[in-house]
Backbone atoms as SQL, in Angstrom:
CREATE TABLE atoms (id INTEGER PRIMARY KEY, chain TEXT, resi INTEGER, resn TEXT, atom TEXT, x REAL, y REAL, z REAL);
INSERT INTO atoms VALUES
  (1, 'A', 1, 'UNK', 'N', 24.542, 1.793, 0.835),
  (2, 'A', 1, 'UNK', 'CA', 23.217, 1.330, 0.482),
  (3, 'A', 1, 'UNK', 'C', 22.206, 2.105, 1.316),
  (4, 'A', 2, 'UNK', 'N', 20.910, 2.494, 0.907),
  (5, 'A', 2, 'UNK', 'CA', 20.205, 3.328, 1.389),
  (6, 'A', 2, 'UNK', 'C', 18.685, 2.544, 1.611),
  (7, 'A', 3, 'UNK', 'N', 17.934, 2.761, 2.035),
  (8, 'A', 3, 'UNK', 'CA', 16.643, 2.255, 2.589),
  (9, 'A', 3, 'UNK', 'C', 15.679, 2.893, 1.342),
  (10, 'A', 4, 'UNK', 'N', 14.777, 1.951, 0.358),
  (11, 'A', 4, 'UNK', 'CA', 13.484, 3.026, 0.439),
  (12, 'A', 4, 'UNK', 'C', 11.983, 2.097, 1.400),
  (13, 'A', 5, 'UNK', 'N', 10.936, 2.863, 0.879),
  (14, 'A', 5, 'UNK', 'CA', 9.801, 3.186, 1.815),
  (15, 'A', 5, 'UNK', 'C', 9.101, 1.741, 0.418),
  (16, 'A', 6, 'UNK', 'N', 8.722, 0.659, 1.176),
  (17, 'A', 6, 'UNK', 'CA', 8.485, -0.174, 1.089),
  (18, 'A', 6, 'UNK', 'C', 6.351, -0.524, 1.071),
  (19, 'A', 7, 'UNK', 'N', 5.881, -0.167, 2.256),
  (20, 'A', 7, 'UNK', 'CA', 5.240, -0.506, 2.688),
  (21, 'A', 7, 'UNK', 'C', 4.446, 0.726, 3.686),
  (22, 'A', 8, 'UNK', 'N', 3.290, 1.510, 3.296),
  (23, 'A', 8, 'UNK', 'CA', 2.620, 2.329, 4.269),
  (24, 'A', 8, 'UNK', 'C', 1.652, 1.533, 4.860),
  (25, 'A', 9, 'UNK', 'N', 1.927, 1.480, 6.299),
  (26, 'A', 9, 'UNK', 'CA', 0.514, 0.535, 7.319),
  (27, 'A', 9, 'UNK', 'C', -0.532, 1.760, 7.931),
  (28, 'A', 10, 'UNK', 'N', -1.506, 1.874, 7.302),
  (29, 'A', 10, 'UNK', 'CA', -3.074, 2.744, 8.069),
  (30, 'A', 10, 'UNK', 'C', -3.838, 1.941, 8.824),
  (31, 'A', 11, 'UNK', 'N', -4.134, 2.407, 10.049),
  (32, 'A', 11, 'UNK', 'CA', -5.051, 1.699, 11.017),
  (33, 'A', 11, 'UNK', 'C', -6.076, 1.918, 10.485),
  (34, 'A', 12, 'UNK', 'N', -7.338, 1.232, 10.563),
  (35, 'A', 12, 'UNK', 'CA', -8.960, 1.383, 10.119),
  (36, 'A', 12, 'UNK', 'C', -10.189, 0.684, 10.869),
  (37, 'A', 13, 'UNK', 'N', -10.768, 1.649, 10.537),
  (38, 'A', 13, 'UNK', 'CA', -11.885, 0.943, 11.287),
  (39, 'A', 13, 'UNK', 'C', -12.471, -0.272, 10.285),
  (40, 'A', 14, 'UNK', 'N', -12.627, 0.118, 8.896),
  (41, 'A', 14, 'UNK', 'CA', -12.761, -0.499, 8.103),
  (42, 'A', 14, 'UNK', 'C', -12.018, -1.037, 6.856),
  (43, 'A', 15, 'UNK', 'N', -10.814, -1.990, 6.979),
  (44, 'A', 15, 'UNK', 'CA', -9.979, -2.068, 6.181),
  (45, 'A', 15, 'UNK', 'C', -10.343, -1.960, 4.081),
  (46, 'A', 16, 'UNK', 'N', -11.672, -3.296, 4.456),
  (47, 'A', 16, 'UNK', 'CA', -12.002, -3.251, 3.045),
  (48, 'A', 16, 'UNK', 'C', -12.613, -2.248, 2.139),
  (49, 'A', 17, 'UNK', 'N', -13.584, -1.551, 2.629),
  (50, 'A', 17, 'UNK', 'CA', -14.021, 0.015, 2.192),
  (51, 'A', 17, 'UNK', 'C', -12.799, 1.097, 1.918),
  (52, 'A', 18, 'UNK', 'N', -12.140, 1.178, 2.835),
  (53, 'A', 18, 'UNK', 'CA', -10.311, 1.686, 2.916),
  (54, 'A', 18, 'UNK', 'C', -9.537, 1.213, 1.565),
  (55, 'A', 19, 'UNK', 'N', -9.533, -0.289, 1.489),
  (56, 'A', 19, 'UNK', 'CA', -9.155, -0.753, 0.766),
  (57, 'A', 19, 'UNK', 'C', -9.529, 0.126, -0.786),
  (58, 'A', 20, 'UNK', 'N', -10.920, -0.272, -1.196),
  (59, 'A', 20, 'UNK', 'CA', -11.827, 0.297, -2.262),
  (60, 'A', 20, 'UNK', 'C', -11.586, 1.566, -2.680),
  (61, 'A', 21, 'UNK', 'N', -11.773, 2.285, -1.301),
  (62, 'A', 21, 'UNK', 'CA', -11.426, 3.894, -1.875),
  (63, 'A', 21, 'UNK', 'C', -9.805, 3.962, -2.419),
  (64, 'A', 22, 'UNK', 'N', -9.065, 3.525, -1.688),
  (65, 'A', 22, 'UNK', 'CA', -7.194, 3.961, -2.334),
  (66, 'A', 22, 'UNK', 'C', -7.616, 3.535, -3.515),
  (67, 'A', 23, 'UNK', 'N', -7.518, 2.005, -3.370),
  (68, 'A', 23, 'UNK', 'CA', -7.430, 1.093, -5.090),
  (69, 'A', 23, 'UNK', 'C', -8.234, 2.189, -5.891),
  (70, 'A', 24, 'UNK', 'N', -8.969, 3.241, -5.870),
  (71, 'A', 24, 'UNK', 'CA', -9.905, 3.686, -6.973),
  (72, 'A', 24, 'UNK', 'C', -9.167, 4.850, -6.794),
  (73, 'A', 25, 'UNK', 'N', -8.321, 5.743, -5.966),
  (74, 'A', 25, 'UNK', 'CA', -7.621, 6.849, -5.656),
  (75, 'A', 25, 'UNK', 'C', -6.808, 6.496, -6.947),
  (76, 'A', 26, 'UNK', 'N', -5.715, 5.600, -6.147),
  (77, 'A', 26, 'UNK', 'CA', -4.360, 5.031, -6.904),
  (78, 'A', 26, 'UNK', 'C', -4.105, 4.236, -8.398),
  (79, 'A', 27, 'UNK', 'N', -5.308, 3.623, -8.371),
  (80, 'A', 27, 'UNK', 'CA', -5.338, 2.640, -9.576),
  (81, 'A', 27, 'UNK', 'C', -4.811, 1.502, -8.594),
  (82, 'A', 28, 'UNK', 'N', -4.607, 1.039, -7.676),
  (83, 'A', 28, 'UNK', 'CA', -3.931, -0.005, -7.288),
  (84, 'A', 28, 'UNK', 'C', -5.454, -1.803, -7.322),
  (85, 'A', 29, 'UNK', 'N', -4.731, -2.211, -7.199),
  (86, 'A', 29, 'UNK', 'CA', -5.328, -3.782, -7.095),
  (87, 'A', 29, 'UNK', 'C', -4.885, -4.227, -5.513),
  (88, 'A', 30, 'UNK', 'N', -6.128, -5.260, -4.944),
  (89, 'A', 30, 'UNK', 'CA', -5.749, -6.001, -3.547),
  (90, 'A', 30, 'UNK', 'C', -4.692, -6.985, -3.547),
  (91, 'A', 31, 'UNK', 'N', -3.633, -6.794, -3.585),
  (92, 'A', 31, 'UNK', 'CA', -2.504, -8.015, -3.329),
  (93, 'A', 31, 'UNK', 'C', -2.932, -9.274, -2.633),
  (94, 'A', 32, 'UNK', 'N', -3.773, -8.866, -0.796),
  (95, 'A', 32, 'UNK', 'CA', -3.255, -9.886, -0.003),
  (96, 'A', 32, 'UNK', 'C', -4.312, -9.777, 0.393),
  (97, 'A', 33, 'UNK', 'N', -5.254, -10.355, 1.253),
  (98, 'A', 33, 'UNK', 'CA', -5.814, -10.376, 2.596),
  (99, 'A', 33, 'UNK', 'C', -5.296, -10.766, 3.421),
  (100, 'A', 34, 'UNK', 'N', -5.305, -10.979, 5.160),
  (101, 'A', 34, 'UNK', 'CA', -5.138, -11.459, 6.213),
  (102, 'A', 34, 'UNK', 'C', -6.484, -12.117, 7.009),
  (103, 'A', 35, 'UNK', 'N', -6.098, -13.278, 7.567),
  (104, 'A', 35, 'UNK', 'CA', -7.100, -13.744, 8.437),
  (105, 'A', 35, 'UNK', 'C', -7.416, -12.712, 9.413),
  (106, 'A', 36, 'UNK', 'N', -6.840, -11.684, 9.843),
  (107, 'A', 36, 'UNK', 'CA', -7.060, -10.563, 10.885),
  (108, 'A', 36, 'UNK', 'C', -7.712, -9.388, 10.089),
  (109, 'A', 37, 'UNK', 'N', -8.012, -9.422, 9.005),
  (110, 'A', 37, 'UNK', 'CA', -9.312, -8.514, 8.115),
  (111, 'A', 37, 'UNK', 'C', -7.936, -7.600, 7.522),
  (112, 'A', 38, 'UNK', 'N', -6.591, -7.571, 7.677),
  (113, 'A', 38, 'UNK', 'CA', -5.595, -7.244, 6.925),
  (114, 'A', 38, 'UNK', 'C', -5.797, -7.078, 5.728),
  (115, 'A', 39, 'UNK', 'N', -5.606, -5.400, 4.951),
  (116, 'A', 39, 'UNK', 'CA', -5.953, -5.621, 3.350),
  (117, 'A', 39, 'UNK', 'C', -4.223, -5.077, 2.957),
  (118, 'A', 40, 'UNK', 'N', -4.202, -5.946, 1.974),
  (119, 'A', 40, 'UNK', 'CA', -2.663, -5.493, 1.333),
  (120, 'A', 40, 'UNK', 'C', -3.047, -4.652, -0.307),
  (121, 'A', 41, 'UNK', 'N', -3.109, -3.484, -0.242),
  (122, 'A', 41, 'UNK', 'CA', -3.362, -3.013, -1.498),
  (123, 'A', 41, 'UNK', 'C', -1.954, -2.313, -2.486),
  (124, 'A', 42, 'UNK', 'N', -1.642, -2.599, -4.113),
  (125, 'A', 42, 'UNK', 'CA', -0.611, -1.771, -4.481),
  (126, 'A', 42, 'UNK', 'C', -0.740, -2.010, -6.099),
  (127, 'A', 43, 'UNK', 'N', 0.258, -1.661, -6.462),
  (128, 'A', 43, 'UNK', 'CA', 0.182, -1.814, -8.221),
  (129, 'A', 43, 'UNK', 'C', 0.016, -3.060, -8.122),
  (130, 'A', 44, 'UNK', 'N', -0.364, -3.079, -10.051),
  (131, 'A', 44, 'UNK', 'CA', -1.046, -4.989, -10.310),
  (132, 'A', 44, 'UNK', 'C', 0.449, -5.421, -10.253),
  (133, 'A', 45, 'UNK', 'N', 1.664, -5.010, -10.735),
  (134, 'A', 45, 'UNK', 'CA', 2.993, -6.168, -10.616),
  (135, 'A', 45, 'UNK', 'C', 3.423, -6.277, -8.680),
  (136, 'A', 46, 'UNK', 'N', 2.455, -5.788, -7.867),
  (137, 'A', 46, 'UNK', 'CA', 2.689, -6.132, -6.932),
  (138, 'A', 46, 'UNK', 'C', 3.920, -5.676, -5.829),
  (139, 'A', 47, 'UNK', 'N', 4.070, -6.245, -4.832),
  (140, 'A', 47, 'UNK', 'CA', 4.998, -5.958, -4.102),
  (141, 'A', 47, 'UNK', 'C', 6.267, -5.579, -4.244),
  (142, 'A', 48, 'UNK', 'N', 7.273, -4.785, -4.262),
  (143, 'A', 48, 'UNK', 'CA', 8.573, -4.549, -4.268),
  (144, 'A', 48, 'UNK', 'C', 9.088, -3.841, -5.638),
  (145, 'A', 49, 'UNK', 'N', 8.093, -3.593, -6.322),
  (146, 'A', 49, 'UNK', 'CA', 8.387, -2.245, -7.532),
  (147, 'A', 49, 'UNK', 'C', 8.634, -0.772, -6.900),
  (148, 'A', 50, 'UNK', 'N', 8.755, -0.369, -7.787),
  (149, 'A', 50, 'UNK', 'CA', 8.859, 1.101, -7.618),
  (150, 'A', 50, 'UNK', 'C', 7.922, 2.029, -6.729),
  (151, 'A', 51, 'UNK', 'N', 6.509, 1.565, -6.643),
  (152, 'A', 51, 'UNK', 'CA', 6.003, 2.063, -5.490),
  (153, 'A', 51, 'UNK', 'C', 5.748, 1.349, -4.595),
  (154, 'A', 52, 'UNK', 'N', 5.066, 1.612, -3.967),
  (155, 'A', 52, 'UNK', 'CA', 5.020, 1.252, -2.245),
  (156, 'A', 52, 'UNK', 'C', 3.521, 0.724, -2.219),
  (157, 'A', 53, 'UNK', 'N', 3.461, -0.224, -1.158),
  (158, 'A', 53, 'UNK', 'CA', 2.048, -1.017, -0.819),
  (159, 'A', 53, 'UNK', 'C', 1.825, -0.546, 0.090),
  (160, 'A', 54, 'UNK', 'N', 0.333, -0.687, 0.221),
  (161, 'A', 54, 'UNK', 'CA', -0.189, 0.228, 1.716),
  (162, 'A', 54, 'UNK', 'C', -1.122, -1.070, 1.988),
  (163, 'A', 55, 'UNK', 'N', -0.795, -1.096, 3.357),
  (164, 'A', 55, 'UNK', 'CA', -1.225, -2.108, 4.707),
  (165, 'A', 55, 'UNK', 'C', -2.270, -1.269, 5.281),
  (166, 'A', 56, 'UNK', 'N', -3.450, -2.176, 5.395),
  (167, 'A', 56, 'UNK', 'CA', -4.890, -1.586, 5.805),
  (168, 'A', 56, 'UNK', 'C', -5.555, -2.077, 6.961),
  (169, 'A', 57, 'UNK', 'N', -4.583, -1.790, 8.206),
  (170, 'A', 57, 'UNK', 'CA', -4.906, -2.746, 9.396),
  (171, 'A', 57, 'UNK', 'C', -6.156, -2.813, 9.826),
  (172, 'A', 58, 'UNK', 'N', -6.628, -3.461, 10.528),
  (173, 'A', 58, 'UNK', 'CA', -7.980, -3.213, 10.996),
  (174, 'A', 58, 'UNK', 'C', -7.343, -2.958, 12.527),
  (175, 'A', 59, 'UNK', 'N', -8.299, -1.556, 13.061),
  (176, 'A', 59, 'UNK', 'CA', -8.234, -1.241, 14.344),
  (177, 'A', 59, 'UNK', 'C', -9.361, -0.558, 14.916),
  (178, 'A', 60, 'UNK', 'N', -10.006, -1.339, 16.004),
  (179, 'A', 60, 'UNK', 'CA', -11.575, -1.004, 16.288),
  (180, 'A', 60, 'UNK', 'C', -11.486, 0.945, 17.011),
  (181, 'A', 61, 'UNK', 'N', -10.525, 1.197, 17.398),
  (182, 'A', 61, 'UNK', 'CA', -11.067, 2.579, 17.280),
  (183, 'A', 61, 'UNK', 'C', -9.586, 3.736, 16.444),
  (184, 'A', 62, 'UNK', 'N', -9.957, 4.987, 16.355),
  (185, 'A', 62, 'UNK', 'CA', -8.787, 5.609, 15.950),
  (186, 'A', 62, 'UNK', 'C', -7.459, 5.742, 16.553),
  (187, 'A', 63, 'UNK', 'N', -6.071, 5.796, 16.443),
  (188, 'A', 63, 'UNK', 'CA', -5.452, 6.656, 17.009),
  (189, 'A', 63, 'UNK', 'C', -6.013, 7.648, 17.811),
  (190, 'A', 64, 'UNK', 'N', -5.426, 7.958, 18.901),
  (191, 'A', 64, 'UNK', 'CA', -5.609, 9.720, 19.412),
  (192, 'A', 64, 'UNK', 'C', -4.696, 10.641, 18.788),
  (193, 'A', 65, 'UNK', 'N', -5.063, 11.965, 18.724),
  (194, 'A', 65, 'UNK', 'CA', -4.085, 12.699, 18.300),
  (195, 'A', 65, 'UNK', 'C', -4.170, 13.223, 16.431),
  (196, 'A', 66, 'UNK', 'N', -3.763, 13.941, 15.943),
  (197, 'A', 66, 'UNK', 'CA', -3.264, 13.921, 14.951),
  (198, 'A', 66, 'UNK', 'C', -2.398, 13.653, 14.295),
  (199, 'A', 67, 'UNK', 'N', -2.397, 12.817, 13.223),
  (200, 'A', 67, 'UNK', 'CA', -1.504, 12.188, 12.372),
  (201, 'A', 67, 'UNK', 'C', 0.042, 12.888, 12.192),
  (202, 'A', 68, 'UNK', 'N', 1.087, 12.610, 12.367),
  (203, 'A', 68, 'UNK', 'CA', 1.801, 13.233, 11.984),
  (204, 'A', 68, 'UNK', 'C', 2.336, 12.887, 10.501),
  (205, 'A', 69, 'UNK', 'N', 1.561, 11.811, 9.528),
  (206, 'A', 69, 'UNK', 'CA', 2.197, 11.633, 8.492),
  (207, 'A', 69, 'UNK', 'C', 0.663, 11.725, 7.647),
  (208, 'A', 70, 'UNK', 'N', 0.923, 12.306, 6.550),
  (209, 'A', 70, 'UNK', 'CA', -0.217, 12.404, 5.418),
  (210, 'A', 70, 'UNK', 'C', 0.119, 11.527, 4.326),
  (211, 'A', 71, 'UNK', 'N', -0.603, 11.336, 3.286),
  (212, 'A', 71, 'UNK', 'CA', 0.070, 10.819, 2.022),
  (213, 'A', 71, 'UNK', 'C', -0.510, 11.894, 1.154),
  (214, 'A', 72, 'UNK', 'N', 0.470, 12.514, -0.046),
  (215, 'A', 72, 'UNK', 'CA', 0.304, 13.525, -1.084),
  (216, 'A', 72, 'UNK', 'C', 0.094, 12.783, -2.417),
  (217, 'A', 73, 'UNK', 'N', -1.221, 13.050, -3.081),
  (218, 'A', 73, 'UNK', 'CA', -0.838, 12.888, -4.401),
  (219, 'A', 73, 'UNK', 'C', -0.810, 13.497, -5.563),
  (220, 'A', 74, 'UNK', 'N', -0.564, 13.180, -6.930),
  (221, 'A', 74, 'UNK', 'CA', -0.784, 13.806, -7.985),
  (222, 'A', 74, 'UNK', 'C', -1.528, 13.549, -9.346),
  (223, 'A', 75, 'UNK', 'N', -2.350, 13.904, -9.532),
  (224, 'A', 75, 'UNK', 'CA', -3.030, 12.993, -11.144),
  (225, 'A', 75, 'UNK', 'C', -2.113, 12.809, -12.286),
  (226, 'A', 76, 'UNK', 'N', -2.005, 11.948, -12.576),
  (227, 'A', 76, 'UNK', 'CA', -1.228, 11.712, -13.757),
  (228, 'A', 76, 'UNK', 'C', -1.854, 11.369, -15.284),
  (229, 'A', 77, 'UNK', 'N', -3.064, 11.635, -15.465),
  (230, 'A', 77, 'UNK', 'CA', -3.701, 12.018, -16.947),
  (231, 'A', 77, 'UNK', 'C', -4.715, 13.107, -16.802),
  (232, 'A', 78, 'UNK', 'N', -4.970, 13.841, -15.977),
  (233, 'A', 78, 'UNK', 'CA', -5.804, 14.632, -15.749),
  (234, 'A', 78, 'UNK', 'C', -5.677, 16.163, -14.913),
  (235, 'A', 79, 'UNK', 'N', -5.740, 16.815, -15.521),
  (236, 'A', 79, 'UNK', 'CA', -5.701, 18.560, -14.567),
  (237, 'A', 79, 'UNK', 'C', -5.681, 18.506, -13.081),
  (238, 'A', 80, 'UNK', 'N', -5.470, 19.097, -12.240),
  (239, 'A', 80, 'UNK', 'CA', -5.568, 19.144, -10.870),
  (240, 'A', 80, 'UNK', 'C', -7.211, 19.216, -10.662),
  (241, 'A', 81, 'UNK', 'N', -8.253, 20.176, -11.189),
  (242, 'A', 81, 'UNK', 'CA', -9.396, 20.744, -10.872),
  (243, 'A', 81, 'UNK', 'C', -10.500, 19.166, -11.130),
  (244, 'A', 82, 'UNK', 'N', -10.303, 18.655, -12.458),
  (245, 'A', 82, 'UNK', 'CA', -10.843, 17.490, -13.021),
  (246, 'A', 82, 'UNK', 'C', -10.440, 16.342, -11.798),
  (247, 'A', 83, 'UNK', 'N', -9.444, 15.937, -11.430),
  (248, 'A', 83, 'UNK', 'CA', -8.594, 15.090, -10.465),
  (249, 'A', 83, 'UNK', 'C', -9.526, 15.300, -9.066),
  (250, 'A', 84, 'UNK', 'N', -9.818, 16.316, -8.481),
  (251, 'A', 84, 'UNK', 'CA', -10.421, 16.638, -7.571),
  (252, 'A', 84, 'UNK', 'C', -12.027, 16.106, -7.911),
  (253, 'A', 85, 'UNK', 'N', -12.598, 16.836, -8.972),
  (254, 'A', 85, 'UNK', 'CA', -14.178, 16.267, -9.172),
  (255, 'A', 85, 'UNK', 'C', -13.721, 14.754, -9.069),
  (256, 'A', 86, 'UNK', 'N', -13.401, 13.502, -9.586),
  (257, 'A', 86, 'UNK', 'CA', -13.238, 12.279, -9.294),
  (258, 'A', 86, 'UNK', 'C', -12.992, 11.768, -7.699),
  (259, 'A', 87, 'UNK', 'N', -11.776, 12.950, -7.125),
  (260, 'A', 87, 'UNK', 'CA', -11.740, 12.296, -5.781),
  (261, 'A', 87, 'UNK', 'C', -13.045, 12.126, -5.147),
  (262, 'A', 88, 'UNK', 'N', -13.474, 13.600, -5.219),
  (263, 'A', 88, 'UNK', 'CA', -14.561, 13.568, -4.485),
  (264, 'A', 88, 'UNK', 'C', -15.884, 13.100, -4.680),
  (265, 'A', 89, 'UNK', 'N', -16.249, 12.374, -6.056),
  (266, 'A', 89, 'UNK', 'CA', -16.973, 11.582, -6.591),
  (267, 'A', 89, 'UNK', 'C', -16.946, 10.578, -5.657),
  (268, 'A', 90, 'UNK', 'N', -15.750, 9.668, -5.825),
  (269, 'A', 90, 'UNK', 'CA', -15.247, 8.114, -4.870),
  (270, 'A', 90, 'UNK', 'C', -15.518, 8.216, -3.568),
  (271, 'A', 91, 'UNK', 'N', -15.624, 9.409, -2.871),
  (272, 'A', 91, 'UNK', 'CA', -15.935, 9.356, -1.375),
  (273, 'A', 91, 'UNK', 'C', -15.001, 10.365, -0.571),
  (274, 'A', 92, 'UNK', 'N', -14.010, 11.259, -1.387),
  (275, 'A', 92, 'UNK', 'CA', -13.123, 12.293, -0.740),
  (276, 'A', 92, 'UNK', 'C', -14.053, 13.041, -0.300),
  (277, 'A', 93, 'UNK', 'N', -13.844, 13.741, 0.810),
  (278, 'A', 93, 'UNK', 'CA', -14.506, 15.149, 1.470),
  (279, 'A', 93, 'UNK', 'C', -13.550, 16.131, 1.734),
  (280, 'A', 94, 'UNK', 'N', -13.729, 17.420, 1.535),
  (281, 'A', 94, 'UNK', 'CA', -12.385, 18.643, 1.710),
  (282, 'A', 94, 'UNK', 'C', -12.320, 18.220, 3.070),
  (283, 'A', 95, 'UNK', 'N', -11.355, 18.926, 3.727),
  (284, 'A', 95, 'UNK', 'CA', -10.576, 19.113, 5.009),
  (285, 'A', 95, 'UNK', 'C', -10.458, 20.127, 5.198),
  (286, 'A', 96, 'UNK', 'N', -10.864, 21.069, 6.276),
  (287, 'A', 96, 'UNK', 'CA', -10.037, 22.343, 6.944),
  (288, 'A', 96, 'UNK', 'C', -9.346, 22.287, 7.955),
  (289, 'A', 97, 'UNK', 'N', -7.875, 22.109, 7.293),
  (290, 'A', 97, 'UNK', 'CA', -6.397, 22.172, 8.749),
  (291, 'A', 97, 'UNK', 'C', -6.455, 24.098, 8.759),
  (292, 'A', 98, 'UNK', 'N', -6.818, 24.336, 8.162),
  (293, 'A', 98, 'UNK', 'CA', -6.395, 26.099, 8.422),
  (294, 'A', 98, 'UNK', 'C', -5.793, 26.613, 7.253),
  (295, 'A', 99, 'UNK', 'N', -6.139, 26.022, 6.172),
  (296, 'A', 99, 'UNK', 'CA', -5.652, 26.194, 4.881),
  (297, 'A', 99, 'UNK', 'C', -6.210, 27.999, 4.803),
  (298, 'A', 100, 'UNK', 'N', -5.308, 28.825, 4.004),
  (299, 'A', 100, 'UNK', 'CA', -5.708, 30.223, 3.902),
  (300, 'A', 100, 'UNK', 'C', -6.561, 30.270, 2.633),
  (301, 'A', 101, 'UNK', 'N', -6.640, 29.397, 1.450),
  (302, 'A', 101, 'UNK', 'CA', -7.561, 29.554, 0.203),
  (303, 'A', 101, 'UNK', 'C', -6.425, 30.013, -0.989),
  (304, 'A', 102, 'UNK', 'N', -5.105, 30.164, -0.364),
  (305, 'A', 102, 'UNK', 'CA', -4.330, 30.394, -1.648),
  (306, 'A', 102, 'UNK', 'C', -3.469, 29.408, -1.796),
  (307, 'A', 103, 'UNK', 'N', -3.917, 28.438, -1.436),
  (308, 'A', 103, 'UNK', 'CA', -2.484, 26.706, -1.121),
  (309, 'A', 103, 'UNK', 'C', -2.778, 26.855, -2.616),
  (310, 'A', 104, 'UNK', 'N', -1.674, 25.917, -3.448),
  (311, 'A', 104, 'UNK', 'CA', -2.137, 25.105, -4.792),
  (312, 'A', 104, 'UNK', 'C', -2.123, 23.515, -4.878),
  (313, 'A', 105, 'UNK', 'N', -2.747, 23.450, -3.518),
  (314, 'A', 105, 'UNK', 'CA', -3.211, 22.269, -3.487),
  (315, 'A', 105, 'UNK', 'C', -4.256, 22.135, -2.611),
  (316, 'A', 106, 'UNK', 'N', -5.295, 20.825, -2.586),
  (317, 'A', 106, 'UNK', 'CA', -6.372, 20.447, -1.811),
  (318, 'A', 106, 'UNK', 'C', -6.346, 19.648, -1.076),
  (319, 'A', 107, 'UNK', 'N', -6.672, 20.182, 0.596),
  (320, 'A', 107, 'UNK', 'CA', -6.667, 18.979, 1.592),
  (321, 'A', 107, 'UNK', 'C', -7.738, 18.298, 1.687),
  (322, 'A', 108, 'UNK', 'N', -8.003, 16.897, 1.482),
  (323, 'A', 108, 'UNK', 'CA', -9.203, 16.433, 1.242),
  (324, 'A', 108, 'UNK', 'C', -8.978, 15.132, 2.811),
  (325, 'A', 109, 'UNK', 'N', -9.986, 14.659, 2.750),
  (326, 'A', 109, 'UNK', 'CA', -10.057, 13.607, 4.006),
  (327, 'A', 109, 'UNK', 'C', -10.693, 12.326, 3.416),
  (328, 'A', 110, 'UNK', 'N', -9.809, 11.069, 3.397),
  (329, 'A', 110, 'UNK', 'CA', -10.571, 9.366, 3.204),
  (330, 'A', 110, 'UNK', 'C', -11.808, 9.427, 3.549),
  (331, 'A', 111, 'UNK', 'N', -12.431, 8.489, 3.134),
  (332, 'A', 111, 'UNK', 'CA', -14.150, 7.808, 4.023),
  (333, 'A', 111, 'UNK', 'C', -14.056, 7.735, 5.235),
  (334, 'A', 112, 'UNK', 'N', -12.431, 7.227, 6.016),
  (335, 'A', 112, 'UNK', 'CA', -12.569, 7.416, 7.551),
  (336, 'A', 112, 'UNK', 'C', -11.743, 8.288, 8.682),
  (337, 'A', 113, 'UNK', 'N', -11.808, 9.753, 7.367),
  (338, 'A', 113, 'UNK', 'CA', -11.070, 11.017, 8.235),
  (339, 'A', 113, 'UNK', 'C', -9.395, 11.217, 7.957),
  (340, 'A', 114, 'UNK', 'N', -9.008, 10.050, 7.018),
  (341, 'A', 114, 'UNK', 'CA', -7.541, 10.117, 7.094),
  (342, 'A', 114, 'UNK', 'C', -7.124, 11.610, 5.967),
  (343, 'A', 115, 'UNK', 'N', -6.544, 12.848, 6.391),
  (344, 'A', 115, 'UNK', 'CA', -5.916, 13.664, 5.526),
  (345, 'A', 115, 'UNK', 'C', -5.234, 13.314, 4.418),
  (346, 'A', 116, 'UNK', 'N', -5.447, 14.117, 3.405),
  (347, 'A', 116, 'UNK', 'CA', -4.278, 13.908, 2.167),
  (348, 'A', 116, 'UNK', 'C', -4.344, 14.705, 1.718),
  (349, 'A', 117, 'UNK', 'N', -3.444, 15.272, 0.171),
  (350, 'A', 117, 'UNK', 'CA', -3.445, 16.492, -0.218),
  (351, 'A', 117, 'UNK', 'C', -3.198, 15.753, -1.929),
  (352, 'A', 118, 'UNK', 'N', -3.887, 16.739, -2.614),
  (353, 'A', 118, 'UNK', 'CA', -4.079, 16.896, -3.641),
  (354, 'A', 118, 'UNK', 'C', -3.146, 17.554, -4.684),
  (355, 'A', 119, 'UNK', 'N', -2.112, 17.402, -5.150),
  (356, 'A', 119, 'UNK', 'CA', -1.197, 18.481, -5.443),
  (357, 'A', 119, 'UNK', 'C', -1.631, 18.806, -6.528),
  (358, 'A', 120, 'UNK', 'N', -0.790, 20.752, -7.208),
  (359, 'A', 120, 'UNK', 'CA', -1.473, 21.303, -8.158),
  (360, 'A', 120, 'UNK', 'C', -0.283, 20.287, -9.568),
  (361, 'A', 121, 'UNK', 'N', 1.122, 19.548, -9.915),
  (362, 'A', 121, 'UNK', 'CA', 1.384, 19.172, -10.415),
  (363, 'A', 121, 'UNK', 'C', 0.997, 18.032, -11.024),
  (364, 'A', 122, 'UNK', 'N', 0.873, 17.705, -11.975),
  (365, 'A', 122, 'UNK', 'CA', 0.865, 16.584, -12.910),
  (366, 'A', 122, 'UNK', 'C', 2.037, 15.448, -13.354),
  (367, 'A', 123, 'UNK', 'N', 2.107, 14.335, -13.024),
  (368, 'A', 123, 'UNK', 'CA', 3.127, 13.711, -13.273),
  (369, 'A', 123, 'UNK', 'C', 2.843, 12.563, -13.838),
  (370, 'A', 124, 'UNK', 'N', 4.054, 12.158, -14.578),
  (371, 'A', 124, 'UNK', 'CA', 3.929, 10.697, -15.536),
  (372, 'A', 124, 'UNK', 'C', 3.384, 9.708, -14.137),
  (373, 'A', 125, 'UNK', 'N', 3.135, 8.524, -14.794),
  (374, 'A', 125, 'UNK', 'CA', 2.418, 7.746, -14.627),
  (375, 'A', 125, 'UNK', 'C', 3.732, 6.651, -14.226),
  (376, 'A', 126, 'UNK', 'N', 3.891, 5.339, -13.343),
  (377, 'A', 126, 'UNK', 'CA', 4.929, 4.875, -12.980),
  (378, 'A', 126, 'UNK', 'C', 5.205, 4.079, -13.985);
């Protein structure tokens, strides 16, 4: 029996704004709140499907350091180039890690600095 990936937890300064931007990234819906400003965001059938819920802790300042984990995604009704005008509509901003300009994909940054990447593939929908 093997493990999968259940549950991604992001620290924030601002969970519910955090919240807003994924859910409009992902298509996802708010599952949960917490009395500790805890946002539980994931697909509308909720917890324990096929993808994974992301935990939106609240934490009054950042990590130090750089992240060692990103999250990648992919549009699934729309071109890579089109996919990008929307991110960055919702509140994405590019990122420069040192990208050379020939990646086929886009590093973009959350409302509160968190990296992600944009991939150039298209995939079904879950």
């Amino acid at each position: 029996m093997a493990c999968r990936i259940s549950e991604l937890v992001l620290g924030c300064r601002d969970p519910e704004a955090l919240a807003q931007f994924w859910c409009e990234v992902l298509d996802f819906v708010v599952l949960d709140r917490e009395d500790d400003g805890t946002v539980e965001i994931g697909p509308r059938e909720g917890f324990g499907g096929p993808q994974a819920t992301i935990i939106l802790s609240s934490r009054e300042e950042p990590e130090h350091g750089k992240s060692r984990l990103h999250i990648d995604v992919n549009a699934t009704d729309r071109d890579q180039d089109a996919e990008l005008e929307r991110l960055l509509k919702i509140g994405a901003r590019p990122a420069d890690i040192g990208q050379t300009g020939e990646e086929n994909w886009h590093v973009l940054a959350d409302p509160e600095g968190n990296e992600f990447c944009l991939l150039k593939a298209r995939i079904d929908p879950v």
